[in-house]
N, C-alpha and C positions, 0 to 999 in steps of 0.2 A: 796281298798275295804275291807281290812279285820282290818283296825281299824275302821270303819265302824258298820262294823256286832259287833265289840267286843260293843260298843259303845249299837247296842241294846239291846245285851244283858246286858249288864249292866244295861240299862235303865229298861227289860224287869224283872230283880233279885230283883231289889234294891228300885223302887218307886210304892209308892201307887197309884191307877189309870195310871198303865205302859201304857195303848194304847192311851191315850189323852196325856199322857207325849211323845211318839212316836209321835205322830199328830204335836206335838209341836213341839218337836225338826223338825223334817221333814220340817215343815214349815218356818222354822228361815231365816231371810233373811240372804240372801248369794248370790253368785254366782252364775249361771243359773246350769250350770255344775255341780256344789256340790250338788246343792239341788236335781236336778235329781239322781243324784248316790245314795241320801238315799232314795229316793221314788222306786228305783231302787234296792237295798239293803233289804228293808222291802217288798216288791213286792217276791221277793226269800224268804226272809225268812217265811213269811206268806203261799207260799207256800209249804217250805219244812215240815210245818208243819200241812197242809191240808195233804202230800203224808205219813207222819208216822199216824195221824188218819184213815187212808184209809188202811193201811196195818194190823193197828189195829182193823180193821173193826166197827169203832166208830164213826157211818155218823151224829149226831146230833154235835159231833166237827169236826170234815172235812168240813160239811156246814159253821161252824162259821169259820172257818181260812180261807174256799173260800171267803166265803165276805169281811173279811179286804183285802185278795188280789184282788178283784176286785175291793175293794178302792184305794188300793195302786196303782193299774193298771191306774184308770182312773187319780189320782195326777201325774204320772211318763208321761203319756199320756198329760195332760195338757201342763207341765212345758217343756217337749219335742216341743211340738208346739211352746211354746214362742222361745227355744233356736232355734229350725233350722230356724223360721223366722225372728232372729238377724241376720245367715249370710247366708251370699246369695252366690252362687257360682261365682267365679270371671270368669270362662269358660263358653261362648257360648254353649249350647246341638249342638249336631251332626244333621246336613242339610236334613238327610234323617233317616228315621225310630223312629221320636222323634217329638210329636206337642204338643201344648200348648190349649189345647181346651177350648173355652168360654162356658163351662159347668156348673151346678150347684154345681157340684160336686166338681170345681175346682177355688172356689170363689179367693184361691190365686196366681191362673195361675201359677202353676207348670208344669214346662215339665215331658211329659208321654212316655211311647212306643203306637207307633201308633196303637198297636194289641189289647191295651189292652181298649181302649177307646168303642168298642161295648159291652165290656162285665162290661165297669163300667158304662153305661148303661141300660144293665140290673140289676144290684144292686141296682141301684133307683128306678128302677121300680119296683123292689118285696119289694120295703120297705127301703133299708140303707137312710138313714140320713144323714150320716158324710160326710168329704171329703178329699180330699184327702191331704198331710200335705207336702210329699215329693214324686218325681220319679223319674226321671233320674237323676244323679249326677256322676260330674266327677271324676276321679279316686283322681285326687290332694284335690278337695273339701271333699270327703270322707274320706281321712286321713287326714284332715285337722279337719274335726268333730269330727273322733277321737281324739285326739290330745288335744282338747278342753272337751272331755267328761273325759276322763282316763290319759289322759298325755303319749298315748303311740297311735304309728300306727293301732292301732286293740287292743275294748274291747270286748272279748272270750265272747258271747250269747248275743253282742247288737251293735256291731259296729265293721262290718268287711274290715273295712281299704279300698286300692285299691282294692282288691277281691272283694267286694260288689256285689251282683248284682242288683246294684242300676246304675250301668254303664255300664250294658246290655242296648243293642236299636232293636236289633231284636228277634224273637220269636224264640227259650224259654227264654230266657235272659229278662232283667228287672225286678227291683220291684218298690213298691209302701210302702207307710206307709197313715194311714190311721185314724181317726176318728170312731168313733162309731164300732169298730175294734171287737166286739164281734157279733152283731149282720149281719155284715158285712160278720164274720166265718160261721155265720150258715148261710145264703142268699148263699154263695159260695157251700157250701155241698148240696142245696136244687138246686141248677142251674146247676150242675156241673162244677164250675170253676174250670182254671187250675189255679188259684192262691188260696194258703192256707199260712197256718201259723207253723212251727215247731220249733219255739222261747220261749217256756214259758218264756224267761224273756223279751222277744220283743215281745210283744200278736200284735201292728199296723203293722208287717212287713207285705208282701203276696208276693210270689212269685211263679216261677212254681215247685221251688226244697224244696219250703218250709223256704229258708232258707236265 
């Protein structure tokens, strides 16, 4: 990641029209993996620098660096859907506490925790749109995603290896990754869901720890 980041900045010092030359680069074909790491990369960084406008109290540039990150959020969000619907987990979900609901929500029959299926929906009903992208996964498929996004068992604020709790099946345990993943946060705070989000750089995660 951090030749990565040197890379935007570089790009960010050195070229005229840097954020269409960032769009570019970001965009280059490559590897599903790589190209997420820079939508992922620029997603941070876009952020770190909404949080130094904000402590500068200078909200007309805070707004503009939230919107490339909500740009960057929804490209890092796309290219994520492509990658986890290349692979598919080679483990059966778990017999009990895990269904696969023919839902709308669930256009690509992903296994869910069975708790959490009244309450997504309710999300449809006040409005989400999206659906759902990932849910349960096994601990071996989980560091295997790893593996494939980072080159190591756990990427620290987006892919937590076997720990996941994407391999919880009973209530509190489990999460979800998610589609229209903003609007989704605010429908959760207006319902009172116990799934939220405490990833800034994972905005589709939802779980009950946040995390």
């Amino acid at each position: 990641m951090k030749h990565i980041r040197q890379r935007i900045r570089k790009i960010w010092d050195s070229r005229k029209n840097p954020m269409k030359k960032l769009w570019r680069w970001a965009r280059a074909p490559d590897k599903l993996a790589n190209v997420m790491q820079r939508w992922r990369a620029l997603k941070e960084w876009a952020r770190e620098h909404a949080t130094i406008a904000r402590k500068a109290k200078n909200q007309d540039k805070r707004k503009w660096w939230l919107k490339r990150q909500k740009g960057y959020d929804d490209m890092y969000d796309e290219v994520r859907k492509r990658f986890i619907a290349e692979h598919d987990d080679p483990h059966p979900p778990p017999a009990h506490g895990i269904v696969t609901p023919d839902k709308p929500w669930n256009p690509n029959h992903r296994p869910v925790c069975a708790w959490m299926v009244p309450w997504l929906d309710k999300y449809r009903a006040e409005g989400w749109v999206g659906y759902v992208v990932s849910g349960y996964r096994s601990a071996a498929y989980c560091t295997q995603l790893c593996q494939s996004m980072c080159g190591h068992d756990s990427c620290p604020g987006t892919c937590a290896g076997a720990s996941s709790n994407h391999t919880g099946v009973e209530y509190p345990h489990g999460a979800i990754d998610v589609t229209d993943f903003y609007n989704f946060a605010a429908i959760g705070h207006r319902i009172n869901s116990p799934l939220w989000n405490n990833l800034p750089s994972d905005r589709v995660h939802f779980s009950t720890t946040g995390n």
